[in-house]
PDB file with one MODEL, atoms N, CA, C and O in Angstrom:
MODEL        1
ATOM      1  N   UNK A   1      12.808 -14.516 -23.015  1.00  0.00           N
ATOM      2  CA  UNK A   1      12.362 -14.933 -21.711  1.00  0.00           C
ATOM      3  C   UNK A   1      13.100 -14.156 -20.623  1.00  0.00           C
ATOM      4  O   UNK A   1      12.565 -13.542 -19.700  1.00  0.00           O
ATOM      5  N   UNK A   2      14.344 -14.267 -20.854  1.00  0.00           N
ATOM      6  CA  UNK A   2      15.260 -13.464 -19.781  1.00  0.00           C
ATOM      7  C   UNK A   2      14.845 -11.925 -19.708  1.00  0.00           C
ATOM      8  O   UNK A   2      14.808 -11.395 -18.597  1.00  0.00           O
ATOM      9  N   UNK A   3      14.614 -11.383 -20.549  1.00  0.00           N
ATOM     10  CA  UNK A   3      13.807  -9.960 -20.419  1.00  0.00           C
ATOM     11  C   UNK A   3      12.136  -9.266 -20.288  1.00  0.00           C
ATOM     12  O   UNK A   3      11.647  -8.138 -20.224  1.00  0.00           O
ATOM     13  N   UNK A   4      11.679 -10.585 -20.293  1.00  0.00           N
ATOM     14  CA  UNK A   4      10.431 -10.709 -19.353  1.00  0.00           C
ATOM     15  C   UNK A   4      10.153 -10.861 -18.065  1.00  0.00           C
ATOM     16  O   UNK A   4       9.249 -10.460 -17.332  1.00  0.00           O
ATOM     17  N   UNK A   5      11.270 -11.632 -17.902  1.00  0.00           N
ATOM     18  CA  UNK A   5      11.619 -11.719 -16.050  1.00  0.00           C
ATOM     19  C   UNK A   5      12.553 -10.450 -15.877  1.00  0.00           C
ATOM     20  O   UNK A   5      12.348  -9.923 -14.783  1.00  0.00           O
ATOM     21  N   UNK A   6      13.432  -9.860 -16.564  1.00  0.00           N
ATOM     22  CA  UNK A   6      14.172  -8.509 -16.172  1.00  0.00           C
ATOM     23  C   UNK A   6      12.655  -7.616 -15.946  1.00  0.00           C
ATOM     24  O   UNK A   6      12.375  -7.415 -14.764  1.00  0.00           O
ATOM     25  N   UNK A   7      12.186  -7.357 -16.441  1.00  0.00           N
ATOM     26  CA  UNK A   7      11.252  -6.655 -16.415  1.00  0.00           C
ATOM     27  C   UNK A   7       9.930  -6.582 -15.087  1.00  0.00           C
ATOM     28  O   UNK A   7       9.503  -5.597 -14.484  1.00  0.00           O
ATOM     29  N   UNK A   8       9.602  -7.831 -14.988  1.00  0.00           N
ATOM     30  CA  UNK A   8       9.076  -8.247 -13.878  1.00  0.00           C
ATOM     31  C   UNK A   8      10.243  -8.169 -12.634  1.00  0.00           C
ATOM     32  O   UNK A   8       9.495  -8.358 -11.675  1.00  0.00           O
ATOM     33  N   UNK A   9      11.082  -8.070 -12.270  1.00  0.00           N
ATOM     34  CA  UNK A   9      11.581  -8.168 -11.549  1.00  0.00           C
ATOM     35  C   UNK A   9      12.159  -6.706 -10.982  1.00  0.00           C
ATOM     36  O   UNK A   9      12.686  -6.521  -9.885  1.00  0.00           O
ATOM     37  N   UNK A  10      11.930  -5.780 -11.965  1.00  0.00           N
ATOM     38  CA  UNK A  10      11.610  -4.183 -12.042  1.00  0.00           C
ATOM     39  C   UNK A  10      10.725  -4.236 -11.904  1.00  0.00           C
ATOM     40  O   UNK A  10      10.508  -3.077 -12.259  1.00  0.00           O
ATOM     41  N   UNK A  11       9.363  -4.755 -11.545  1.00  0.00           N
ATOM     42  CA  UNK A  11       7.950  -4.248 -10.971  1.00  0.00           C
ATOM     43  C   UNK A  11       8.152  -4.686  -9.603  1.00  0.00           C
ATOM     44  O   UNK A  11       8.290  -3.976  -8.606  1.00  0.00           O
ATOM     45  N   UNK A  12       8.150  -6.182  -9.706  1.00  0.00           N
ATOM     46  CA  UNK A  12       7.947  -6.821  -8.360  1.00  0.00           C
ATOM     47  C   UNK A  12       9.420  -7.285  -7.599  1.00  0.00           C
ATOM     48  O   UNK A  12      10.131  -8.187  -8.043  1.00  0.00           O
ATOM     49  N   UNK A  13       9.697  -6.579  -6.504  1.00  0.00           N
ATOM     50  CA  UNK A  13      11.119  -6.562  -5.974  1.00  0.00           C
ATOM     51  C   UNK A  13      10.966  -8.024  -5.012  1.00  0.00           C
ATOM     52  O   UNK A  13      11.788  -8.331  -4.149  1.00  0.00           O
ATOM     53  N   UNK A  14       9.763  -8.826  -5.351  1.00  0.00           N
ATOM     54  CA  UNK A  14      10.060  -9.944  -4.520  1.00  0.00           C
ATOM     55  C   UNK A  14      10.808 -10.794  -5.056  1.00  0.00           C
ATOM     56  O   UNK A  14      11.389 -11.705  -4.466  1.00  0.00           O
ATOM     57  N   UNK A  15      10.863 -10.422  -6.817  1.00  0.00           N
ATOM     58  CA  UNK A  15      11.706 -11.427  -7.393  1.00  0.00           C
ATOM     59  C   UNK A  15      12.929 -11.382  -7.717  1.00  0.00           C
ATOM     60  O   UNK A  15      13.511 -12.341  -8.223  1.00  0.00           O
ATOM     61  N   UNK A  16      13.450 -10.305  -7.476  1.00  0.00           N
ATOM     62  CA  UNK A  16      14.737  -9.693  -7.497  1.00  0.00           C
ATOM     63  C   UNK A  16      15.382 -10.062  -6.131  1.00  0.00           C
ATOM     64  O   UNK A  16      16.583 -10.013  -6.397  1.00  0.00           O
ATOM     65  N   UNK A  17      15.274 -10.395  -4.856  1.00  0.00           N
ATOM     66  CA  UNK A  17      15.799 -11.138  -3.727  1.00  0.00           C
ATOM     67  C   UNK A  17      16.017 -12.539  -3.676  1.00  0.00           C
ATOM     68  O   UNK A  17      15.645 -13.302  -4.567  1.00  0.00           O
ATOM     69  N   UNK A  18      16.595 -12.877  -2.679  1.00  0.00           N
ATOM     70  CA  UNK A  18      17.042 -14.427  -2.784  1.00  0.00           C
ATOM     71  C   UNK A  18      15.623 -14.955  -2.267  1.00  0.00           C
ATOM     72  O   UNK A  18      15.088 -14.302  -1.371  1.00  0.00           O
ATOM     73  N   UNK A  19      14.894 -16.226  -2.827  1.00  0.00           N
ATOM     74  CA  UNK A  19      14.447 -16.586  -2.586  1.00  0.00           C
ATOM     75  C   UNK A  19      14.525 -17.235  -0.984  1.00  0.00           C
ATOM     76  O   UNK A  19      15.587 -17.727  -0.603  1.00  0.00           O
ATOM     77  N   UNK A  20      13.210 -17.193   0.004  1.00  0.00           N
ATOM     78  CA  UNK A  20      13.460 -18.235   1.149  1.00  0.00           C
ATOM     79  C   UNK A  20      12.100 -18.979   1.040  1.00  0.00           C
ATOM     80  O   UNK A  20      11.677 -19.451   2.095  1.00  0.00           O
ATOM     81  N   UNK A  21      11.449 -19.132   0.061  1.00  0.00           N
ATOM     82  CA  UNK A  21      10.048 -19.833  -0.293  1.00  0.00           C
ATOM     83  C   UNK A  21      10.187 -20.738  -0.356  1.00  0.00           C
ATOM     84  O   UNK A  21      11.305 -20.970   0.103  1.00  0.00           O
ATOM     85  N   UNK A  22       9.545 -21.937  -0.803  1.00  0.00           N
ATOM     86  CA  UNK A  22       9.451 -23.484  -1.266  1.00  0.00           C
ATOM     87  C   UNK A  22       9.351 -23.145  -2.235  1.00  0.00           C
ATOM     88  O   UNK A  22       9.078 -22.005  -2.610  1.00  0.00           O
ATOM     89  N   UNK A  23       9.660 -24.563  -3.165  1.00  0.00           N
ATOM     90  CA  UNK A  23       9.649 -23.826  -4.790  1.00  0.00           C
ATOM     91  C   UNK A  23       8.525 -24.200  -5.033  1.00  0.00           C
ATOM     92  O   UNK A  23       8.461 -24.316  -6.257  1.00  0.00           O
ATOM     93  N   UNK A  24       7.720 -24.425  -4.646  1.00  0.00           N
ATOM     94  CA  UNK A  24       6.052 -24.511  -5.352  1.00  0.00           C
ATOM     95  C   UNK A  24       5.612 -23.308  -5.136  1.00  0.00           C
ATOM     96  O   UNK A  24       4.941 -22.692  -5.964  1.00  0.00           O
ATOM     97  N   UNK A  25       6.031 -22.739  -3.714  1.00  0.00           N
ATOM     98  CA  UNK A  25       5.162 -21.487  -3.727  1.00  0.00           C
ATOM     99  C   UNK A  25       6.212 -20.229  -4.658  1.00  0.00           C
ATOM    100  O   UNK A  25       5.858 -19.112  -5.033  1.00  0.00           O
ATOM    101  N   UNK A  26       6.913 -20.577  -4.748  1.00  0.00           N
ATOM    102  CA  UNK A  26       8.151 -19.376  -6.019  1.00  0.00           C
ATOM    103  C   UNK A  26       7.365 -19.439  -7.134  1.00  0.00           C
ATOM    104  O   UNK A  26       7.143 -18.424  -7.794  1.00  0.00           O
ATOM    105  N   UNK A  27       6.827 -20.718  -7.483  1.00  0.00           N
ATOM    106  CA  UNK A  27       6.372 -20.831  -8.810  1.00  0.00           C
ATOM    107  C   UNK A  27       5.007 -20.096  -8.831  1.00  0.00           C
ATOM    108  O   UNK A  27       4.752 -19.340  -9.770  1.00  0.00           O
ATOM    109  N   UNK A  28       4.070 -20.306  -7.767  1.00  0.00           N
ATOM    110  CA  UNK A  28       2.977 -19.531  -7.772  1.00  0.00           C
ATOM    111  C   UNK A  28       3.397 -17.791  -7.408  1.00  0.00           C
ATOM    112  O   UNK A  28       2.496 -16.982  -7.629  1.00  0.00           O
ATOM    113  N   UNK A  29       4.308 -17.423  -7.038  1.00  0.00           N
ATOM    114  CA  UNK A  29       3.988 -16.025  -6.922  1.00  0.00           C
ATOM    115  C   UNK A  29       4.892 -15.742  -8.094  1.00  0.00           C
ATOM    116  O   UNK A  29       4.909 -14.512  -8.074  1.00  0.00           O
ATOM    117  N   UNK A  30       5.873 -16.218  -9.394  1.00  0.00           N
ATOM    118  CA  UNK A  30       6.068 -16.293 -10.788  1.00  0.00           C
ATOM    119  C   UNK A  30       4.776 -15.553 -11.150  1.00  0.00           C
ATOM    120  O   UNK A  30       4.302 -14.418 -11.201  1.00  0.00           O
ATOM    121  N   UNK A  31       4.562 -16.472 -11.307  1.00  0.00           N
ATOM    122  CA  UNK A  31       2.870 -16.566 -12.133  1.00  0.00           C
ATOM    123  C   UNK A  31       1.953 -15.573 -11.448  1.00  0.00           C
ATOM    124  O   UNK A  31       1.292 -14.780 -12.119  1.00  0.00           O
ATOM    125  N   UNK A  32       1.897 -15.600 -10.058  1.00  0.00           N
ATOM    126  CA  UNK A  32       0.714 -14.031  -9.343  1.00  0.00           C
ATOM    127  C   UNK A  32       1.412 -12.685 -10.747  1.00  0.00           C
ATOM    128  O   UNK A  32       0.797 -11.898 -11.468  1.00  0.00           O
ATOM    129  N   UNK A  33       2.856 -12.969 -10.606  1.00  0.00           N
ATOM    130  CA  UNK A  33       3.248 -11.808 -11.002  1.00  0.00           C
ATOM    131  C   UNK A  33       3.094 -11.045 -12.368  1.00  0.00           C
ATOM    132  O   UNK A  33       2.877  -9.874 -12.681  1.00  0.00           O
ATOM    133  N   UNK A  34       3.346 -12.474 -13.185  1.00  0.00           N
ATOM    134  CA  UNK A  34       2.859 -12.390 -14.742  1.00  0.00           C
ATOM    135  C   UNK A  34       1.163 -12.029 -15.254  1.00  0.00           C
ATOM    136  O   UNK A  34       0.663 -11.664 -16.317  1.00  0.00           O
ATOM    137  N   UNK A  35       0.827 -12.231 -14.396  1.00  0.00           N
ATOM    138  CA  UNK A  35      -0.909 -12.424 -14.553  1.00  0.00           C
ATOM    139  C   UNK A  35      -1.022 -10.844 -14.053  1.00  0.00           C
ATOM    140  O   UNK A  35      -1.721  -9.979 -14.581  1.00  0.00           O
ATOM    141  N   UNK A  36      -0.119 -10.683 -12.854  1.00  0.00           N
ATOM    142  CA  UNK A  36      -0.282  -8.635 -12.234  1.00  0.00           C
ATOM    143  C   UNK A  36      -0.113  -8.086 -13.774  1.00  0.00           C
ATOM    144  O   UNK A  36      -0.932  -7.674 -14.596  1.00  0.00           O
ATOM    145  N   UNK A  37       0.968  -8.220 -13.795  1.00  0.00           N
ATOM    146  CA  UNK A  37       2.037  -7.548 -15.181  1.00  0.00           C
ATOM    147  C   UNK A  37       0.779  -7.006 -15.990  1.00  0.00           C
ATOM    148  O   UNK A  37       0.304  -5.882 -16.151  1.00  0.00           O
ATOM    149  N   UNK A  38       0.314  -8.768 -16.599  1.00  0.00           N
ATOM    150  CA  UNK A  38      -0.674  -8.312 -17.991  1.00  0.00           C
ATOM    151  C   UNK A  38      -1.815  -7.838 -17.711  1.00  0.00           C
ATOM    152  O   UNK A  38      -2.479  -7.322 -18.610  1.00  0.00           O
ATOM    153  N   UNK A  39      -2.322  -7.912 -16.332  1.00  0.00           N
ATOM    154  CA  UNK A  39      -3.459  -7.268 -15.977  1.00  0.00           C
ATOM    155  C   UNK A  39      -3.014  -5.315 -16.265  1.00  0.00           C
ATOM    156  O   UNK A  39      -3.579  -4.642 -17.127  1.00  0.00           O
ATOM    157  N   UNK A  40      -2.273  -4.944 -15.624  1.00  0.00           N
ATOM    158  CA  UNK A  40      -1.811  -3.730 -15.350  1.00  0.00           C
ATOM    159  C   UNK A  40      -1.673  -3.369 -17.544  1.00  0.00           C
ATOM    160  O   UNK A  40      -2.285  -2.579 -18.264  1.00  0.00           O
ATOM    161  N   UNK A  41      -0.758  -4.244 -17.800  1.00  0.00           N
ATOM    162  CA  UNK A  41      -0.636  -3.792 -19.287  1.00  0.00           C
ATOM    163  C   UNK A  41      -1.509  -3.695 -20.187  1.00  0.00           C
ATOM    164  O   UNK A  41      -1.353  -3.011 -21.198  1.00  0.00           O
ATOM    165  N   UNK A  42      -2.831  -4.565 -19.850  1.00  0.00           N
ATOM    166  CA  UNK A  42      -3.832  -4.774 -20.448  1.00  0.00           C
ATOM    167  C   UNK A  42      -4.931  -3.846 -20.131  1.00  0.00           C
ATOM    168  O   UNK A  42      -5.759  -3.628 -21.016  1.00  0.00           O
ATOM    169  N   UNK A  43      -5.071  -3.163 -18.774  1.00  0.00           N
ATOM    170  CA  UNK A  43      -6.295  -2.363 -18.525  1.00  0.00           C
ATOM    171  C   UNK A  43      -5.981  -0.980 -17.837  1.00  0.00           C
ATOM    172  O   UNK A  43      -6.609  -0.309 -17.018  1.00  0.00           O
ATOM    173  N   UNK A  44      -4.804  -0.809 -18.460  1.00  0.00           N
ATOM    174  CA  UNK A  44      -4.070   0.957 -18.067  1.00  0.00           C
ATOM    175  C   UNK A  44      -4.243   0.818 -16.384  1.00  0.00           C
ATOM    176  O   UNK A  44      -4.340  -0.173 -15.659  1.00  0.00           O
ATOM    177  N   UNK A  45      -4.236   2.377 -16.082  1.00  0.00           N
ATOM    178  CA  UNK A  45      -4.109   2.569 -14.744  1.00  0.00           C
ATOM    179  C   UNK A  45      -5.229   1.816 -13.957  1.00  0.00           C
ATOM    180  O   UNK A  45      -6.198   1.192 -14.390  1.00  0.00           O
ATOM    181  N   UNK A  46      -4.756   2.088 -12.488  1.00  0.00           N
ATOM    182  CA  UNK A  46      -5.839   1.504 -11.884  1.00  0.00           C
ATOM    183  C   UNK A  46      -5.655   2.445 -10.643  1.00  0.00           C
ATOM    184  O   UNK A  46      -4.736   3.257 -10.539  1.00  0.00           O
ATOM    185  N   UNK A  47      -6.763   2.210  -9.601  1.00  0.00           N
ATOM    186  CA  UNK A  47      -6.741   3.521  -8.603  1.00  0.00           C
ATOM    187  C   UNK A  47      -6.128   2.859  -7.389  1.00  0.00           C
ATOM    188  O   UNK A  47      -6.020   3.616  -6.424  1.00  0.00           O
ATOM    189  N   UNK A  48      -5.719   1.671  -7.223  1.00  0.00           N
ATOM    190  CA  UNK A  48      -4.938   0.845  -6.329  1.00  0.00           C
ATOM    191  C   UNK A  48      -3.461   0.596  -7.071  1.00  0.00           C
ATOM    192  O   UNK A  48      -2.760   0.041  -6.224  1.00  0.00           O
ATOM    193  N   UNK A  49      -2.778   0.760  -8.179  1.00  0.00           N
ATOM    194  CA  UNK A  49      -1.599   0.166  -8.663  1.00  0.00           C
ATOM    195  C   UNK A  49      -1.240   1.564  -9.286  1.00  0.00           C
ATOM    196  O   UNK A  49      -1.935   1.838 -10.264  1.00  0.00           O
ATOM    197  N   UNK A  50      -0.316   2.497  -8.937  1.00  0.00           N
ATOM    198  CA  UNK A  50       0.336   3.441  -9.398  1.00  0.00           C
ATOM    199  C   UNK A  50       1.135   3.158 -10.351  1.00  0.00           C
ATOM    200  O   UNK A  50       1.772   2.111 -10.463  1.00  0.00           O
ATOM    201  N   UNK A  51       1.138   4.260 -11.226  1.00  0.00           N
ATOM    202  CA  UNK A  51       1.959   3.895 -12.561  1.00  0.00           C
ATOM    203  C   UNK A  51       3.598   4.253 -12.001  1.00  0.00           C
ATOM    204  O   UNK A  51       4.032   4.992 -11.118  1.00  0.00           O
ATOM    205  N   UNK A  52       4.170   3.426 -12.890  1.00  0.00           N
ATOM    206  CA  UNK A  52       5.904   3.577 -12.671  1.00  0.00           C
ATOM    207  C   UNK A  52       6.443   4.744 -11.907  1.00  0.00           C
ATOM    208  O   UNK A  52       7.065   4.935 -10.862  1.00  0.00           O
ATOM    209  N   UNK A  53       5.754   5.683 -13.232  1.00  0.00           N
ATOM    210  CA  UNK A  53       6.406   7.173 -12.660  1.00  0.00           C
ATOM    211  C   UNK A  53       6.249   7.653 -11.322  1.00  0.00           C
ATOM    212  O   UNK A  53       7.219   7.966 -10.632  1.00  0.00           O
ATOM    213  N   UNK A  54       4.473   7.758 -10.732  1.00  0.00           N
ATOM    214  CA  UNK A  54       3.948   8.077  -9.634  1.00  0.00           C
ATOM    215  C   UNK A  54       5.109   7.331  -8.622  1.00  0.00           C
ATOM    216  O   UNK A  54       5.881   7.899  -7.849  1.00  0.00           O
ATOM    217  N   UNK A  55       4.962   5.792  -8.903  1.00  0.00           N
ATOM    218  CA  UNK A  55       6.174   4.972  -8.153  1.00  0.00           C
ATOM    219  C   UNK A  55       7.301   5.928  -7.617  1.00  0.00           C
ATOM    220  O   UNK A  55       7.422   6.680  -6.649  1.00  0.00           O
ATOM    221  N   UNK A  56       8.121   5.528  -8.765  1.00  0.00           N
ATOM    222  CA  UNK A  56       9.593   6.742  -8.912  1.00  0.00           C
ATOM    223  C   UNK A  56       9.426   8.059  -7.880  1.00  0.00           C
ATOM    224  O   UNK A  56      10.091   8.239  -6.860  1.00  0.00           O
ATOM    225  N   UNK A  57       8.274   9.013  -8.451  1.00  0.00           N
ATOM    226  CA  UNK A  57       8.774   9.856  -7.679  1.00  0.00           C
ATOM    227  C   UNK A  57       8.010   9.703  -6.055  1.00  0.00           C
ATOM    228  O   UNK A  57       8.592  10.395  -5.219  1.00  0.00           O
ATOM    229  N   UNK A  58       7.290   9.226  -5.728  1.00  0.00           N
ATOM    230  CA  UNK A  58       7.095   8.833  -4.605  1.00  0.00           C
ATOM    231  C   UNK A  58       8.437   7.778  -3.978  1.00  0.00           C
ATOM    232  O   UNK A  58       8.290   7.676  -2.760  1.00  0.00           O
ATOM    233  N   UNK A  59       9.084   7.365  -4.235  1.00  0.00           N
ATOM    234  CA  UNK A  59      10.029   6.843  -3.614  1.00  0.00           C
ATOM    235  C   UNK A  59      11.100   7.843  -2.920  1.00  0.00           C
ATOM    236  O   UNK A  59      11.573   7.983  -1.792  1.00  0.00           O
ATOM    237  N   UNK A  60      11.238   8.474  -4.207  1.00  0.00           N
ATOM    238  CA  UNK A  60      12.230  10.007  -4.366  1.00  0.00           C
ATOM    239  C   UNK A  60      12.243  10.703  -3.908  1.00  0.00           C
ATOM    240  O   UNK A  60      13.228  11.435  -3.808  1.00  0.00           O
ATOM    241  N   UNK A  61      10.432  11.004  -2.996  1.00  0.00           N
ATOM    242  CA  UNK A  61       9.664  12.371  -2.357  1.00  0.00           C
ATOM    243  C   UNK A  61      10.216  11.593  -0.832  1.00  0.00           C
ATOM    244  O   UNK A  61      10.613  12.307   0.088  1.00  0.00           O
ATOM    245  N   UNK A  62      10.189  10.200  -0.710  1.00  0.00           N
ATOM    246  CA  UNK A  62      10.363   9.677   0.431  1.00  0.00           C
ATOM    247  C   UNK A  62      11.535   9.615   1.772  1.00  0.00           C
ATOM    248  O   UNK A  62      11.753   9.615   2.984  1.00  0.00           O
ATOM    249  N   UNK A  63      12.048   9.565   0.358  1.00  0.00           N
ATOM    250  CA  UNK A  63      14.409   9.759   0.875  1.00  0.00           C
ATOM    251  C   UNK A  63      13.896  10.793   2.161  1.00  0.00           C
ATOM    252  O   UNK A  63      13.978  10.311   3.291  1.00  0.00           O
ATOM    253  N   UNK A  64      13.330  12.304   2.008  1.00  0.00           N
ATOM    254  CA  UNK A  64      13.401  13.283   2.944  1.00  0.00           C
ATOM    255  C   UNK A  64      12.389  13.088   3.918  1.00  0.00           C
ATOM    256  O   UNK A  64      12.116  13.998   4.701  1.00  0.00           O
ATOM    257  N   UNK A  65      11.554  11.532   3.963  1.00  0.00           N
ATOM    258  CA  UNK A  65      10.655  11.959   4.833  1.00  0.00           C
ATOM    259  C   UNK A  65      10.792  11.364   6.076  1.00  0.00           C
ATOM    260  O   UNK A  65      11.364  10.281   5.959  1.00  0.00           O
ATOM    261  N   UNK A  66      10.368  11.751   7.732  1.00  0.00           N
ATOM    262  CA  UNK A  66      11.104  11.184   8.448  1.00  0.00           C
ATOM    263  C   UNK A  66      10.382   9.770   8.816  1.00  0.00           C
ATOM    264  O   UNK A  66       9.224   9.548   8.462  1.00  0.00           O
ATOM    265  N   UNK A  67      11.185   8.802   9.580  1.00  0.00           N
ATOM    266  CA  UNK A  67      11.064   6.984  10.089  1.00  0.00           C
ATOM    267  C   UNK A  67       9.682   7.035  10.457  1.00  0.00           C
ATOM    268  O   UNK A  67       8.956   6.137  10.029  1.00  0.00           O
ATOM    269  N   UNK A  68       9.080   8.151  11.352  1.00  0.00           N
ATOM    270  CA  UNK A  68       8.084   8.421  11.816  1.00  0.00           C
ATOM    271  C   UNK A  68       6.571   8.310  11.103  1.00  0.00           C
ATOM    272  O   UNK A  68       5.604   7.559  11.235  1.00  0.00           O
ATOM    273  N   UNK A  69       6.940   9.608  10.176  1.00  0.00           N
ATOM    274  CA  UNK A  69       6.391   9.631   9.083  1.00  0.00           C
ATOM    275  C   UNK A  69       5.826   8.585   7.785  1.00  0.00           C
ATOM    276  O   UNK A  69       4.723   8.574   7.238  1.00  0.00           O
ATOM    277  N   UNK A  70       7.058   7.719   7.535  1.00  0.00           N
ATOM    278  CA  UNK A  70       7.046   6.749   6.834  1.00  0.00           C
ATOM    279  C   UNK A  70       6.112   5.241   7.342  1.00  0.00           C
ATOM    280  O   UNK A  70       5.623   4.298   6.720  1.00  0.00           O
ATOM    281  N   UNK A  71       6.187   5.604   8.696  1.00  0.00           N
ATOM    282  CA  UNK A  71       5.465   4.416   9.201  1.00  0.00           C
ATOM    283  C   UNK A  71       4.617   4.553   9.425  1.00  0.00           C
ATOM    284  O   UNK A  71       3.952   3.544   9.661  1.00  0.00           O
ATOM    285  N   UNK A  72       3.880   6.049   9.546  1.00  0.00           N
ATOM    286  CA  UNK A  72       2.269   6.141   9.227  1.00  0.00           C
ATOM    287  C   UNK A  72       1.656   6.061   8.362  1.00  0.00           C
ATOM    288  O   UNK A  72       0.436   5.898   8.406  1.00  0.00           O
ATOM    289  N   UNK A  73       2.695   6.205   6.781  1.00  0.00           N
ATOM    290  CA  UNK A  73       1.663   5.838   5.925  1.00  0.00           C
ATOM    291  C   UNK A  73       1.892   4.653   5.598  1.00  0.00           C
ATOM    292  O   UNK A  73       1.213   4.326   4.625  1.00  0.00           O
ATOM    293  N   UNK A  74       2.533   3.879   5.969  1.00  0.00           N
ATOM    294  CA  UNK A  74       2.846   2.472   5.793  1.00  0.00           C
ATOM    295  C   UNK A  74       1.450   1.840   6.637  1.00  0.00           C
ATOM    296  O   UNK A  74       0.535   1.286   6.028  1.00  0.00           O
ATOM    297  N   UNK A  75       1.457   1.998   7.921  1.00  0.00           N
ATOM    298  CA  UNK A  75       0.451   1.877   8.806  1.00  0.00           C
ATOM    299  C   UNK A  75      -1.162   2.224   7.926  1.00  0.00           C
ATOM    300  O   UNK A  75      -1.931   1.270   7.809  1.00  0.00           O
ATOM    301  N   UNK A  76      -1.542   3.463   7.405  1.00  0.00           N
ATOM    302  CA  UNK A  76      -2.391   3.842   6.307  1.00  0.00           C
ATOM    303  C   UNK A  76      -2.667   2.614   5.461  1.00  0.00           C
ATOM    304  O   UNK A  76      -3.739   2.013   5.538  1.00  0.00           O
ATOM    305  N   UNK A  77      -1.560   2.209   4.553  1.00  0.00           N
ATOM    306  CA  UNK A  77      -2.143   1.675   3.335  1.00  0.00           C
ATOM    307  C   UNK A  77      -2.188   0.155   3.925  1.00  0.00           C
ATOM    308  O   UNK A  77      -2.887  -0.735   3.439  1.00  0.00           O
ATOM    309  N   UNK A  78      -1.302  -0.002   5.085  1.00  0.00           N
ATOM    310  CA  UNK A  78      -1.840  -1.588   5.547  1.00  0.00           C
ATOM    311  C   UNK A  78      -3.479  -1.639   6.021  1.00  0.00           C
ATOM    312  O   UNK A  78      -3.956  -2.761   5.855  1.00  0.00           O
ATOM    313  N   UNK A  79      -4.581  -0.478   6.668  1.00  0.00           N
ATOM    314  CA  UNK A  79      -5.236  -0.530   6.831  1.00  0.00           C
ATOM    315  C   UNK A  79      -6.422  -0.665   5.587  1.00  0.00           C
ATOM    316  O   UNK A  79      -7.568  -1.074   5.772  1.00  0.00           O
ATOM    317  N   UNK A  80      -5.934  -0.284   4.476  1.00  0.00           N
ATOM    318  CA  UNK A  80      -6.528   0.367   3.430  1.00  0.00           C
ATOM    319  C   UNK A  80      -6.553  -1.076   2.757  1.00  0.00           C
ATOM    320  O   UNK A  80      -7.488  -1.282   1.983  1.00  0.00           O
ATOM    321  N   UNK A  81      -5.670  -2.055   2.955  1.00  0.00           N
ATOM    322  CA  UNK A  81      -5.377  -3.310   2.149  1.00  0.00           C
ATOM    323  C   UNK A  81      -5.842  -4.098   2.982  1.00  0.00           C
ATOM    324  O   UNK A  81      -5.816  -5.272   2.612  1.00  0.00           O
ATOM    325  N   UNK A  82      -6.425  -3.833   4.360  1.00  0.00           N
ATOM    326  CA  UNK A  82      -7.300  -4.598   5.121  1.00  0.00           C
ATOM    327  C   UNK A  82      -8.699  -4.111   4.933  1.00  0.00           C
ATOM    328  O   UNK A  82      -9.645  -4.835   5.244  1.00  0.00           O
ATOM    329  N   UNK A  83      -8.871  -2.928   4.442  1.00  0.00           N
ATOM    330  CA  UNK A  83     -10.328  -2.684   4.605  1.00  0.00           C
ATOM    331  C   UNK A  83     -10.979  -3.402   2.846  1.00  0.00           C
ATOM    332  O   UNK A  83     -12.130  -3.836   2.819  1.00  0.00           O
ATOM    333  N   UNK A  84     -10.307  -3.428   1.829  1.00  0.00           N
ATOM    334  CA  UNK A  84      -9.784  -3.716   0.761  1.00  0.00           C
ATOM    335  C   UNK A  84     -10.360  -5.751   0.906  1.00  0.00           C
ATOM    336  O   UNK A  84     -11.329  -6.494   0.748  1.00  0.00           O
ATOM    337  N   UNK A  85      -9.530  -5.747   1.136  1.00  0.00           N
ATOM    338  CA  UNK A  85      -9.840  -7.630   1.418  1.00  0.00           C
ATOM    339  C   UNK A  85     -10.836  -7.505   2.484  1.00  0.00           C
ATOM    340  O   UNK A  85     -10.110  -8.292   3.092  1.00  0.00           O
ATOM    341  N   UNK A  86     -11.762  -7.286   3.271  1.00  0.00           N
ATOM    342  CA  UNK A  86     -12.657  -7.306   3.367  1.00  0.00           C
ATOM    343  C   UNK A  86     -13.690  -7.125   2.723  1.00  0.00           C
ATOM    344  O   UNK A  86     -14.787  -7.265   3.264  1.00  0.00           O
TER     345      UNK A  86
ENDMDL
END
């Protein structure tokens, strides 16, 4: 069990912070997360969920990029996750 949550908690960095949720809603985003996990493990890539690596080095490519920069594509994929849920 403890290395199912290590693991999840290497995907999803919400669970790796101190909680400031209610614990009903901790328990539901637990579970959003386990259900992500096996979705992702169960149906390979997807064109919205980058694999680990892509992750990694996009983080890596990021270190050099400038505040500016970073907040346009931040700005980008918030639009993209609004056009998305619509």
């Amino acid at each position: 069990m403890e290395r199912a949550f290590g693991a999840l908690k290497g995907r999803f960095k919400i669970l790796a912070s101190r909680p400031f949720f209610s614990f009903s809603t901790q328990v539901d985003i637990v579970i959003a997360c386990f259900i992500l996990h096996n979705y992702i493990m169960g149906h390979g890539s997807d064109e919205f969920v980058p694999s680990e690596e892509d992750w990694i080095r996009q983080n890596i490519s990021q270190a050099g990029l400038s505040h500016r920069k970073i907040r346009e594509e931040t700005n980008a994929w918030v639009q993209l996750r609004e056009q998305i849920a619509l």
